[in-house]
C-alpha positions in Angstrom: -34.0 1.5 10.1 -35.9 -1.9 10.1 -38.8 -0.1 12.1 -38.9 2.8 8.9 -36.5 5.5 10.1 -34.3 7.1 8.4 -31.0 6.1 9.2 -27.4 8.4 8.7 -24.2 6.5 9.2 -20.8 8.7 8.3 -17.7 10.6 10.6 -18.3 13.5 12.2 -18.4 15.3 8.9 -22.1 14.7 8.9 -22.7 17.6 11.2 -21.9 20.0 8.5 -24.9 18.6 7.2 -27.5 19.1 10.1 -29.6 22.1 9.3 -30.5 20.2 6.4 -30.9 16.7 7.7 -32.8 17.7 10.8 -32.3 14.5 12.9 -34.6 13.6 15.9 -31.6 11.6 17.6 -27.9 11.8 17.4 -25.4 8.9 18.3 -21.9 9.7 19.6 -19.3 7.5 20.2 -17.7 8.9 22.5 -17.9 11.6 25.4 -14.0 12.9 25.6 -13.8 16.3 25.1 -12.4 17.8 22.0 -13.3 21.6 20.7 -15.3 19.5 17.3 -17.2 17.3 19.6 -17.9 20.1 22.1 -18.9 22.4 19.4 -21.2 19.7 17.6 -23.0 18.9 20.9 -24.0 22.8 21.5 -25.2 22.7 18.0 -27.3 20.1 18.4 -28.3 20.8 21.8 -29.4 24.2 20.1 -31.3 22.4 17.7 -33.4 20.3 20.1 -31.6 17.1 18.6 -31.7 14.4 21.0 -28.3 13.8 21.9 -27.4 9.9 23.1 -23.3 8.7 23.5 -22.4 5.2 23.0 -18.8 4.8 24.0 -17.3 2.6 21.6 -14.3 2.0 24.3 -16.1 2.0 27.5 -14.6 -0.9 29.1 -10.7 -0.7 28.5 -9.9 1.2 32.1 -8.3 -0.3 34.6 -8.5 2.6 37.6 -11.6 5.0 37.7 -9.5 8.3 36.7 -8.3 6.2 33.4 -12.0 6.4 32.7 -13.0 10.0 33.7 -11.5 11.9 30.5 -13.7 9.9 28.4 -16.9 11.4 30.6 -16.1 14.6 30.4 -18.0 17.0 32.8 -18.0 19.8 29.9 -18.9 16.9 26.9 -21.7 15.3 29.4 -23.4 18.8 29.9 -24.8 18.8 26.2 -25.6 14.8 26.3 -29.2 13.4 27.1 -28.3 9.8 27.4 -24.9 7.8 28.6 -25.1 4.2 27.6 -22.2 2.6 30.2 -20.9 -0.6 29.3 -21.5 -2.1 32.8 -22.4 -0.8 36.3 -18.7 0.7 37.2 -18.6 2.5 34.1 -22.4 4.2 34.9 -20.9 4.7 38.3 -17.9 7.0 36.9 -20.0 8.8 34.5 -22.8 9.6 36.8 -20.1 10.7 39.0 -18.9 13.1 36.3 -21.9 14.6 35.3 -22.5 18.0 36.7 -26.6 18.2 34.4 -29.4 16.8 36.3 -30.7 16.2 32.7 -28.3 13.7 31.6 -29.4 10.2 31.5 -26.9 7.4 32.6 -27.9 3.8 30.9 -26.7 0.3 31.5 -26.9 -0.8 27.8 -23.8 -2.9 27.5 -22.4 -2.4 23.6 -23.5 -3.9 20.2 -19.3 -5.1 20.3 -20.6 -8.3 22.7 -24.1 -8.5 20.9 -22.6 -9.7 17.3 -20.8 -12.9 19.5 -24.1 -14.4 20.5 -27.7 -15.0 18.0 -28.7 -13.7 15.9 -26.4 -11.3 15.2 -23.3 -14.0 15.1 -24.1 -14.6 11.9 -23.9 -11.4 10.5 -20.3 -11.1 10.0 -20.6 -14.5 8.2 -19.8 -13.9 4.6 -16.5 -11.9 5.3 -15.2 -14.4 8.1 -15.3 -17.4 5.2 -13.9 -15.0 2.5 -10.7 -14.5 5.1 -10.2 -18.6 6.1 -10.6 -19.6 2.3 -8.2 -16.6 1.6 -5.7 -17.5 4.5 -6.5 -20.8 5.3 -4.8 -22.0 8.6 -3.8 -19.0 10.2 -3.0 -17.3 13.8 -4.3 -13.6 14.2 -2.7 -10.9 16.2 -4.9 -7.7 17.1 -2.7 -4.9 18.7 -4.6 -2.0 20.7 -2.6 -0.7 22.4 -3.7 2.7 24.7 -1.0 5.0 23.6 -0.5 6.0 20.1 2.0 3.3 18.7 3.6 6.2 16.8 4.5 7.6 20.2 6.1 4.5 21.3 7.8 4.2 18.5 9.4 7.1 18.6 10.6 6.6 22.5 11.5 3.0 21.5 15.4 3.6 21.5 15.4 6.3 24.3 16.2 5.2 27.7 13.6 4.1 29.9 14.2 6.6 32.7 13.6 9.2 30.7 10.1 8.3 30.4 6.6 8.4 32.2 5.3 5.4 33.6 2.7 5.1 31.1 5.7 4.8 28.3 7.2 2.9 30.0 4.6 0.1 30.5 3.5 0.4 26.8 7.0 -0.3 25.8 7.4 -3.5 27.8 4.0 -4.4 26.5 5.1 -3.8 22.9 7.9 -5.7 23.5 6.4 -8.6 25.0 3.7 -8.5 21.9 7.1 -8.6 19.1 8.3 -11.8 21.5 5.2 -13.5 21.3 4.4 -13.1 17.8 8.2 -14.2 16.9 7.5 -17.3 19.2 4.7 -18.2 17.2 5.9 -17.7 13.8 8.7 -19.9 15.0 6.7 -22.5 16.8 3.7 -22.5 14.3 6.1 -22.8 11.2 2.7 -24.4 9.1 0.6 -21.4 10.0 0.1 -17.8 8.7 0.8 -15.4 11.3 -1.2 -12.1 10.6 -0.5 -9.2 12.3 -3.6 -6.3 12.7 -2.5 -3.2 14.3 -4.7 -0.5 15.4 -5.3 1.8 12.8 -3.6 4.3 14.8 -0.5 2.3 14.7 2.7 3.0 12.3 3.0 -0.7 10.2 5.8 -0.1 9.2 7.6 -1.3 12.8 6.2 -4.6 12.2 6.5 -4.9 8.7 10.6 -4.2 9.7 10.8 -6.5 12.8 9.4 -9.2 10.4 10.7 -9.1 7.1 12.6 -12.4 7.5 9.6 -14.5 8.4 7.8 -16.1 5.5 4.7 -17.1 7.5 4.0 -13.5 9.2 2.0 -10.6 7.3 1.5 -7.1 8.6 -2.5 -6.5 7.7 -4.5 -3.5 9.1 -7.6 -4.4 7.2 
């Protein structure tokens, strides 16, 4: 935008808008198929729209088939540039892609670029709104890779009657609500606040921690 182009941020809404926008470029964030993405990309495609994916979550794989539903061979076909995190993530996608005409890119992620100058200072204003607001406080993210509305819901089921991947998330859930009890206990002159992913159900925590003055359930 800096450099005098017009810039459109929004959800994927904004493709009801293209005909009359007209981009030159559009960013994705992310290259896992789903019949809106899929369709958006053809449109584009169609459009001559240049067509560039920016995982926002291109690191958080352990083994290389954890990664290969976000580079989908179907999603890739309609992409003109991959921007991989790192070198194993390029690796997977390039191994993915069944188009000549796709682009693989080493770019890293603008995620890492705001922790270093001079964009660590961009976040400023809103990080010394939050410590005069909470003062002395210990913050919890939760991200976990299954929906914690799933988990939730196998929570009190027994554990044999789940997959592996349930069953892992569970223990790590568990050992997350141990932790942060720990701390509330051990940290008795501190604020314990508690962000879960937005695509986590509060209300879990909000239960589990009702009795502890210093811990608040916060997904802003």
């Amino acid at each position: 935008a800096r450099r005098g182009h017009t810039v459109y941020l929004g959800s994927m809404d904004i493709i009801n808008s293209i005909d009359r926008l007209k981009p030159d470029v559009y960013f994705a964030l992310s290259a896992v198929n789903r019949e809106t993405r899929l369709s958006m990309l053809k449109r584009l495609k169609k459009s001559n729209v240049t067509t560039i994916v920016l995982d926002t979550e291109g690191s958080a794989f352990g083994a290389s088939n954890e990664f290969k539903y976000r580079t989908d061979v179907d999603v890739l076909e309609y992409v003109d540039y991959y921007c991989a995190w790192g070198s194993k993530a390029a690796s997977i996608a390039a191994g993915e892609s069944k188009c000549d005409d796709t682009s693989i890119e080493i770019t890293g992620n603008p995620r890492f670029d705001v922790l270093q100058q001079p964009y660590s200072n961009v976040y400023s204003k809103e990080t010394n709104k939050i410590k005069e607001r909470h003062k002395t406080f210990i913050l919890v993210n939760t991200n976990f890779s299954v929906n914690h509305v799933d988990i939730k819901h196998h929570v009190d089921s027994s554990l044999t009657s789940m997959s592996d991947k349930y069953k892992k998330q569970v223990r790590i859930v568990g050992g997350f609500i141990s932790a942060i009890g720990t701390l509330a206990e051990k940290f008795s002159n501190h604020k314990i606040i508690i962000r879960p992913h937005p695509s986590e159900d509060e209300s879990l925590y909000q239960r589990l921690f009702n009795s502890y003055e210093n811990v608040s359930v916060n997904k802003r």
